[in-house]
N, C-alpha and C positions, 0 to 999 in steps of 0.2 A: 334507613335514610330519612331525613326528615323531609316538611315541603321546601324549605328556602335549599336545599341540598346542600346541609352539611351533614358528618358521619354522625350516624348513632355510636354514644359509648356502650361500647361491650364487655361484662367485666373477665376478668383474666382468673383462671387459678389458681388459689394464694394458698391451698393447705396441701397437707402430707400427700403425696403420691402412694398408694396400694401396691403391693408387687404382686397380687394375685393377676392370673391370665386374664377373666375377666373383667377382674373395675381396669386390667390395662388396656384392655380392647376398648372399651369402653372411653376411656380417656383419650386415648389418641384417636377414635370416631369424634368423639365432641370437638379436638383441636382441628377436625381437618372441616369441620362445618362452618366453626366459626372462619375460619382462614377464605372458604369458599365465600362466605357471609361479607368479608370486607373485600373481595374481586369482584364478589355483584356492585355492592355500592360505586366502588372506581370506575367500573365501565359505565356505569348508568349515569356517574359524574363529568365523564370524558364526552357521552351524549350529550350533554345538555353544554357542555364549553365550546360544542362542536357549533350547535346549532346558535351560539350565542354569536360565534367568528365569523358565522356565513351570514347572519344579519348584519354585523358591521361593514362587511364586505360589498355588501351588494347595495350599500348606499354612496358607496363611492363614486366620485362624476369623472373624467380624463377630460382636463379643459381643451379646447376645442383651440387650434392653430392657423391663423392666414400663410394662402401659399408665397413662397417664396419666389419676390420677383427679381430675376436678376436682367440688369441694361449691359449690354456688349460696348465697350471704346469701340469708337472707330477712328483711325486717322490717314492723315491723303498718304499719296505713294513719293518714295523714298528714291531723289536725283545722284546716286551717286557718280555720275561727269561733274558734277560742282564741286570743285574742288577749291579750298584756301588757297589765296594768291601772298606772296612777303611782298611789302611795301616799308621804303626806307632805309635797306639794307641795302651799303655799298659793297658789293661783289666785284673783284674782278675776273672775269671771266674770259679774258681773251686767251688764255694760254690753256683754256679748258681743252679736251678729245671730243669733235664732234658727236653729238647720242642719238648712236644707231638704232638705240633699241625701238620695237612698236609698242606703240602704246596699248594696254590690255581694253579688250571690246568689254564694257560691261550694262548688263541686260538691266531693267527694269525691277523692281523687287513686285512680287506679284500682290495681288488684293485678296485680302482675309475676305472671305463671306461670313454673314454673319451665323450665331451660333442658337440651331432650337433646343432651349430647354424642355424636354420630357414633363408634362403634370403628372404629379403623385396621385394615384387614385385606389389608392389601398384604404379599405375599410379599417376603422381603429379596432382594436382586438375588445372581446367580451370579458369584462371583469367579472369574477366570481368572488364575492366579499362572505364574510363572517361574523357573527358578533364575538366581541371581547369578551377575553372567559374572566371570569372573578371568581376572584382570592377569597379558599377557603381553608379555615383556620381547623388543622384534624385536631381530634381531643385526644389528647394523652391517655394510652391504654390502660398504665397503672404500674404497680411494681411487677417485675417477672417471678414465676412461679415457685417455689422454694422446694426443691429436690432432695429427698432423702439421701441418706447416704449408702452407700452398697459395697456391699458385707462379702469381701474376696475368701471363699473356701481355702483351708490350707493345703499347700501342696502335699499329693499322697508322697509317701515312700516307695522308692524303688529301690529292691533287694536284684543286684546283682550276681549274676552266675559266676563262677569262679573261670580264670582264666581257663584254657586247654595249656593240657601239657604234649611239648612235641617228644616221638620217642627220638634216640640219636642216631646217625646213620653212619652206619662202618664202609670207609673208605679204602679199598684193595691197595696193596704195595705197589710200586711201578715196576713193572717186567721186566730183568736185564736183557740187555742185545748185545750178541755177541756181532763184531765188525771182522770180518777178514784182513790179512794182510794185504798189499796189492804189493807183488814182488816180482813184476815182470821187467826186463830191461831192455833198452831199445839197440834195434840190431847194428853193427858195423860195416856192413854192405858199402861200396862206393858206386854210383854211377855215371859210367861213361858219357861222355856229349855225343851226341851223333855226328854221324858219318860228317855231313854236310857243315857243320858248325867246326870242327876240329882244326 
């Protein structure tokens, strides 16, 4: 990384790849260095955008507020026995039902006292600022690395074994069964009802 901190260019692998075990070991140890090589840079980068936000940050002022005064209305107390009177309107009223009803008692409306507003006295909160990160332009790493091509073995031959042969299996005749005749008949006997029943 340089002083103003932008990325160092790195150059990339532009020739044939080995298929020997060691220039591969060897190749993929050099890619995982350089890969380490460009996560140092970016964290070392992310340090210094860090420490750049917390200077801007902490030059910030929270403008400062007069408290809030608030005045209470006040107004007098509320006569409701005063009631509107009609004037001008001819009524007859003689043929009226005397009104029995009482008239409703009603009280005075009570007096608001007036209202204490609370002072605020919450301390303003600490700001923690940063300074602004700036825009760094990464350098283009280059063309990607040009991969040989790789060389699939042909498939071996497989000579298979010959099927199994099954021997056949001799199945017995079915037994004859000789069935008897059933030549018995059922007897002619009658019987009597009993005594009691007759």
């Amino acid at each position: 990384m340089s002083g103003d901190g932008d990325f160092v260019d790195i150059p990339m692998v532009t020739g044939s790849i080995y298929t020997g075990e060691s220039e591969a070991n060897a190749l993929v140890s050099e890619q995982i260095d350089k890969v380490n090589g460009y996560a140092d840079q970016a964290y070392k980068l992310m340090e210094e955008y860090l420490k750049e936000l917390q200077g801007v940050l902490s030059g910030l002022e929270i403008p400062s507020t007069e408290a809030i005064s608030i005045e209470t209305p006040s107004f007098g107390a509320v006569d409701f026995s005063a009631r509107p009177t009609l004037a001008g309107a001819n009524i007859d009223t003689a043929n009226w039902p005397a009104n029995g009803a009482t008239p409703p008692s009603i009280i005075a409306a009570p007096m608001f006292s007036s209202v204490t507003i609370p002072t605020f006295s919450i301390a303003d909160p600490a700001w923690a600022t940063v300074d602004e990160p700036v825009d760094v332009v990464i350098t283009d790493p280059g063309d990607m690395p040009v991969l040989v091509d790789v060389s699939i073995p042909t498939a071996p031959a497989v000579t298979l074994p010959s099927a199994p042969t099954f021997d056949e299996i001799t199945i017995p005749a079915i037994p004859a069964m000789t069935i008897p005749e059933f030549e018995a008949t059922f007897t002619s006997d009658t019987l009597d009802n009993p005594s009691p029943f007759v």
